[in-house]
C-alpha positions in Angstrom: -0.9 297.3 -140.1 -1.3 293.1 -140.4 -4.2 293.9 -138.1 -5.8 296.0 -140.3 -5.2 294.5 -143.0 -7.0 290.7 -140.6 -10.1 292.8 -141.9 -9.5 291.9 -145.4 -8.4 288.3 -144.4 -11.7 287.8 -142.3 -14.1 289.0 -144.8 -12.6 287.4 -148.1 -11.6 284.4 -145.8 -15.5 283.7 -145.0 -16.8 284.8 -147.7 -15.3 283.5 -150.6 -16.5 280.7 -152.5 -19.4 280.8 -150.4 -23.5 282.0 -150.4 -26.6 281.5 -151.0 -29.1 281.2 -153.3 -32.1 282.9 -152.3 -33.1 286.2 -149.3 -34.0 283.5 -147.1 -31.7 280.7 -147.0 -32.9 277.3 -145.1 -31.0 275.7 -142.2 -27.7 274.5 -142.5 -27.3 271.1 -142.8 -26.3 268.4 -139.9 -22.6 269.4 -139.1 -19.6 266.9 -140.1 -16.9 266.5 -138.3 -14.6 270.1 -138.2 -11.6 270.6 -140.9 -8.6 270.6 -139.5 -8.2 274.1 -140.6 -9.7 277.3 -139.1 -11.5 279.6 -142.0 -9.2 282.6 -140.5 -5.5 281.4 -140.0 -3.7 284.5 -137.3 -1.6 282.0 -135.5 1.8 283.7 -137.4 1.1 286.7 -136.5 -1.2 288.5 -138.5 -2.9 290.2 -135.8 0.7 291.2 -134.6 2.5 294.9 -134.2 5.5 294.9 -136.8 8.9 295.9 -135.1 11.7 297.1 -137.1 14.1 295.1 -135.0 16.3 291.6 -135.0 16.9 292.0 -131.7 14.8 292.8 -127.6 14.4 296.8 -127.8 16.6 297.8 -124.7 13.7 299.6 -123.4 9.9 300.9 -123.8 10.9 304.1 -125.9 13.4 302.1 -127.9 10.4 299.2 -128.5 7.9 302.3 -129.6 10.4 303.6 -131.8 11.2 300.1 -133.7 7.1 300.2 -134.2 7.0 303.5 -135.9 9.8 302.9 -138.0 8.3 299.4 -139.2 5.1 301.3 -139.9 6.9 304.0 -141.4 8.6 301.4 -143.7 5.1 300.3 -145.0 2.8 303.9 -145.2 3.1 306.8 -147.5 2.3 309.0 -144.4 4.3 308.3 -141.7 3.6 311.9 -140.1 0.1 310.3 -139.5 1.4 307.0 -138.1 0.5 308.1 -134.2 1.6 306.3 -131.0 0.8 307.0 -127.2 2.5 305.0 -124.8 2.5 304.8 -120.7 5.0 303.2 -119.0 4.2 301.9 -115.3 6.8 304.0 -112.8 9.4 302.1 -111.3 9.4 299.6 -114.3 12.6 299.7 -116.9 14.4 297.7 -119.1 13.4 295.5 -122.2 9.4 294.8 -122.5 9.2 296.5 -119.1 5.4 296.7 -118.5 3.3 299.3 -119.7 -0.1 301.0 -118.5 -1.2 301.8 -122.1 -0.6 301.4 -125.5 -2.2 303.0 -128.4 -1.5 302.8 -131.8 -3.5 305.2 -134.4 -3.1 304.9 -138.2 -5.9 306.4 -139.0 -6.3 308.2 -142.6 -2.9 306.5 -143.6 -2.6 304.6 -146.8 -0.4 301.6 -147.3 2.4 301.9 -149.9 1.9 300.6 -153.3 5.2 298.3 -153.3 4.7 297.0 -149.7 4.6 293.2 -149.6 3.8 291.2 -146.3 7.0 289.4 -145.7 6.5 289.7 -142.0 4.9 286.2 -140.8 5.9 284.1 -137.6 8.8 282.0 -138.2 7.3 278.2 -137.9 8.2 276.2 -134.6 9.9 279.4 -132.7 9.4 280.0 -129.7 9.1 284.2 -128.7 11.8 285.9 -127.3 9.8 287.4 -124.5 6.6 289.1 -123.4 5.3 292.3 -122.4 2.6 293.0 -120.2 0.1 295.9 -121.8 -3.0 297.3 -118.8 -4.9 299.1 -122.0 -4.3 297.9 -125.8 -5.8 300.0 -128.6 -5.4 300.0 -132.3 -7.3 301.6 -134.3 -6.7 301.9 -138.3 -10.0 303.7 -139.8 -10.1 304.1 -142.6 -6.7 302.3 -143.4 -6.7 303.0 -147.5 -4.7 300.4 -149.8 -4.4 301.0 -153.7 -7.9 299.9 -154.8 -9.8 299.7 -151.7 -10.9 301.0 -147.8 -10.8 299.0 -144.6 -11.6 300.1 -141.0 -10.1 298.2 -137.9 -11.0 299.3 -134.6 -9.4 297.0 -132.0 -9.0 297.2 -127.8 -7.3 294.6 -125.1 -7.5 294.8 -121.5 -4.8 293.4 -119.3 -3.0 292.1 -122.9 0.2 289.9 -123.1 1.8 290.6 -126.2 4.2 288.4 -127.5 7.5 289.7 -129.5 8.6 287.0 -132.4 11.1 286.9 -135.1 9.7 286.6 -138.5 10.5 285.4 -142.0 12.1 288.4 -142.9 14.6 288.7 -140.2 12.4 291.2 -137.9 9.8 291.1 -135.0 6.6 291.0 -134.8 4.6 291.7 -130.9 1.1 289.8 -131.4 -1.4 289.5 -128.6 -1.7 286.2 -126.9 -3.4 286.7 -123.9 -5.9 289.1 -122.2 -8.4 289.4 -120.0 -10.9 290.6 -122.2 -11.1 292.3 -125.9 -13.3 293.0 -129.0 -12.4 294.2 -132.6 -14.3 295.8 -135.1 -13.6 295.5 -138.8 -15.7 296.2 -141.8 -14.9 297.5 -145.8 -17.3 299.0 -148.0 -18.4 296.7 -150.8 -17.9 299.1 -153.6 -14.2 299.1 -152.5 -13.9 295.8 -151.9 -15.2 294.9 -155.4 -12.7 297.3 -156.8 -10.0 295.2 -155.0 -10.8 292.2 -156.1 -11.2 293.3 -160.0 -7.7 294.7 -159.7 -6.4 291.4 -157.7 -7.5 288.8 -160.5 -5.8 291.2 -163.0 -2.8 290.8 -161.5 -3.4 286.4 -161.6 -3.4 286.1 -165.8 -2.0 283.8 -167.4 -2.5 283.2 -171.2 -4.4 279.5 -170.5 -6.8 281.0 -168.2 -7.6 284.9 -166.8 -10.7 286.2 -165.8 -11.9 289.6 -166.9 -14.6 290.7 -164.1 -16.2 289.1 -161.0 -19.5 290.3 -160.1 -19.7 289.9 -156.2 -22.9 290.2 -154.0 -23.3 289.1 -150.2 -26.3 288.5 -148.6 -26.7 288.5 -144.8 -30.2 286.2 -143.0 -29.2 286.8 -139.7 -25.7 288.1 -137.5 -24.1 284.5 -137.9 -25.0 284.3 -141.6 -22.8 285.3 -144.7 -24.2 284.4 -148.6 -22.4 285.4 -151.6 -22.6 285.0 -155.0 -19.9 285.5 -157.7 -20.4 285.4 -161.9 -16.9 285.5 -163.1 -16.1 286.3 -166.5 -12.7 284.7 -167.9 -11.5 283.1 -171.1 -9.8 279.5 -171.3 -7.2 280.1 -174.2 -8.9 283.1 -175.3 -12.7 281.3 -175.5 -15.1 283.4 -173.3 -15.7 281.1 -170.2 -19.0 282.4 -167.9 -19.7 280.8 -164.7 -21.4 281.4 -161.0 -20.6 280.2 -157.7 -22.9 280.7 -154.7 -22.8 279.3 -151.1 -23.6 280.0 -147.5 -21.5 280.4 -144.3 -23.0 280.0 -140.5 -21.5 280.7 -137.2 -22.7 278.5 -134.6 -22.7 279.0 -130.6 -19.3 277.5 -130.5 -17.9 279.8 -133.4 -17.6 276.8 -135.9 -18.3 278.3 -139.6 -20.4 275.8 -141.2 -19.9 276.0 -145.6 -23.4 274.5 -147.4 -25.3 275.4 -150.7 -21.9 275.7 -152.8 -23.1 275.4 -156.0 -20.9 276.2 -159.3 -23.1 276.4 -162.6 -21.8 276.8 -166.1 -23.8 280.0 -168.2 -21.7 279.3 -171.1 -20.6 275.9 -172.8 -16.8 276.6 -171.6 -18.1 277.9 -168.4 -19.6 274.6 -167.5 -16.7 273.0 -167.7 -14.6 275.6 -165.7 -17.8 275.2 -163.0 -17.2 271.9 -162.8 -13.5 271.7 -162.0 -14.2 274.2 -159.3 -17.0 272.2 -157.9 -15.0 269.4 -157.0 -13.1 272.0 -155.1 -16.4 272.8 -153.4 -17.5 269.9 -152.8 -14.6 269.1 -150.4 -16.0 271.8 -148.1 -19.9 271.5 -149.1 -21.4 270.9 -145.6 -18.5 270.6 -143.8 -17.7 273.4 -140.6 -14.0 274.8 -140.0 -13.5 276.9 -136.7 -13.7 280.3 -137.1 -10.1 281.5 -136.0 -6.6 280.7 -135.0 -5.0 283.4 -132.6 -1.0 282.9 -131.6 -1.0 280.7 -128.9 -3.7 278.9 -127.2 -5.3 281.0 -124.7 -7.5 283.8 -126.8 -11.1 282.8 -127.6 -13.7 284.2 -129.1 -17.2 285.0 -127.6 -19.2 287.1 -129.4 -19.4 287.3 -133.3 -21.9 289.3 -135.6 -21.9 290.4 -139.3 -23.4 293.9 -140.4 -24.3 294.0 -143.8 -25.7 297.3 -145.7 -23.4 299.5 -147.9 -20.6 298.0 -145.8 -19.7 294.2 -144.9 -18.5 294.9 -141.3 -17.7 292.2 -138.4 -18.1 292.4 -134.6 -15.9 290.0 -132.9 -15.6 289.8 -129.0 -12.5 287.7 -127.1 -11.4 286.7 -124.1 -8.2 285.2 -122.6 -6.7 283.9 -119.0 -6.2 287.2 -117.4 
């Protein structure tokens, strides 16, 4: 389910703070040097498998097993949660090799109470891999409490990874392969019904915000523009304010922030704009690399954004293999 839920990540992760002003935006500007942070963070395993383990599975059946269960432990369905598995004859024992694994959590939605406690222990090293001919996932529609997201993801000749995590588990994320693509979009509807119950959750009596108008805008394949109006109070005084921006994927799958602008429509809201335009600014024309995978040997090689009555993303990979 973390890789389903990378769909959220990726979309909110490019797209927040960031658009543009008008249909047809004009070039980004001349590139500064990269932050030292990728827009989309993965690297502790949120495009892992969750195993409901502390501890090598003695064997492929066991290792399937501790999946389901982990999955089971996070949907209201579990009688949906579906997994195919082939092991390669002659092959035994703990992360024996395996000619295919599927995973299908299609239709299943994720339980209200369930919080991600399941990242990559920092400065660990994994326990041991496993060796995977034909990796699917596929989680469409995954539903959550106020919105929809679709993941659709395959590996060939995968290495998988199994990790402890912070919360005393393992997690098995893909670190090598010879070659891969992932397919992830939401419906906008949905996805502005997430976020209006998300900064619901965020009040505090010196500042909340009430609604968030979200639009995107999409020039080309490599271009994201959005533009937010949120309407909070600062202690209690109605406080109205717009951010737009752009994102751009170049050839080498930097993302490139320019045109983030924050503008005040109310007297209180120009001062909130303000204070979050100096956050802005730190990233206005700068370029982050698009993504972080565990380890060092996945990289990407195609991207493409799909924008109609769903924000999806097309993202192709590649590895050693």
């Amino acid at each position: 389910m973390r890789s389903c839920c990378t769909l959220v990540l990726l979309l909110l992760c490019i797209a927040a703070g960031v658009g543009c002003k008008a249909n047809k935006p004009p070039p980004p500007p001349e590139p500064k040097p990269l932050l030292k942070k990728p827009a989309i963070d993965l690297s502790h395993g949120g495009g892992g498998f969750p195993v409901e383990a502390n501890a090598i599975p003695a064997n492929s059946n066991d290792l399937i097993r501790a999946i389901y269960q982990a999955y089971a432990l996070r949907l209201q369905q579990p009688a949906k949660i579906r997994i195919n598995a082939q092991t390669v004859p002659g092959q035994t024992g703990p992360l024996a090799p395996l000619k295919l694994l599927d995973i299908d959590l299609t239709g299943s939605t994720v339980r209200g109470d369930y919080i991600p406690k399941d990242g990559l222990k920092k400065d660990t090293q994994p326990l041991g891999t496993m060796r995977v001919a034909e990796l699917s996932y596929v989680a469409d529609p995954l539903k959550y409490q106020n919105y929809t997201a679709g993941m659709r993801m395959t590996a060939t000749r995968a290495e998988l990874a199994l990790s402890p995590t912070n919360d005393g588990k393992l997690n098995l994320a893909l670190v090598d392969c010879r070659k891969g693509n992932a397919h992830l979009q939401v419906d906008l509807d949905s996805l502005r019904a997430s976020l209006q119950e998300g900064v619901k959750i965020k009040r505090t009596l010196a500042f909340m915000i009430d609604k968030v108008d979200l639009d995107f805008a999409s020039a080309n394949p490599r271009n994201l523009s959005v533009k937010a109006v949120v309407h909070s109070r600062v202690l209690l005084v109605p406080a109205t304010f717009s951010i737009v921006g752009r994102a751009d994927v170049d050839d080498d799958f930097n993302v490139h922030f320019s045109n983030l602008d924050a503008h005040g429509l109310d007297p209180t809201g120009k001062v909130v704009a303000e204070l979050v335009q100096s956050r802005l600014d730190k990233a206005n024309g700068r370029a982050a690399p698009l993504m972080k995978l565990p380890g060092d040997k996945i990289r990407v090689t195609a991207f493409k954004i799909h924008l109609d009555h769903k924000l999806a993303v097309d993202v192709g990979f590649k590895g050693t293999k």
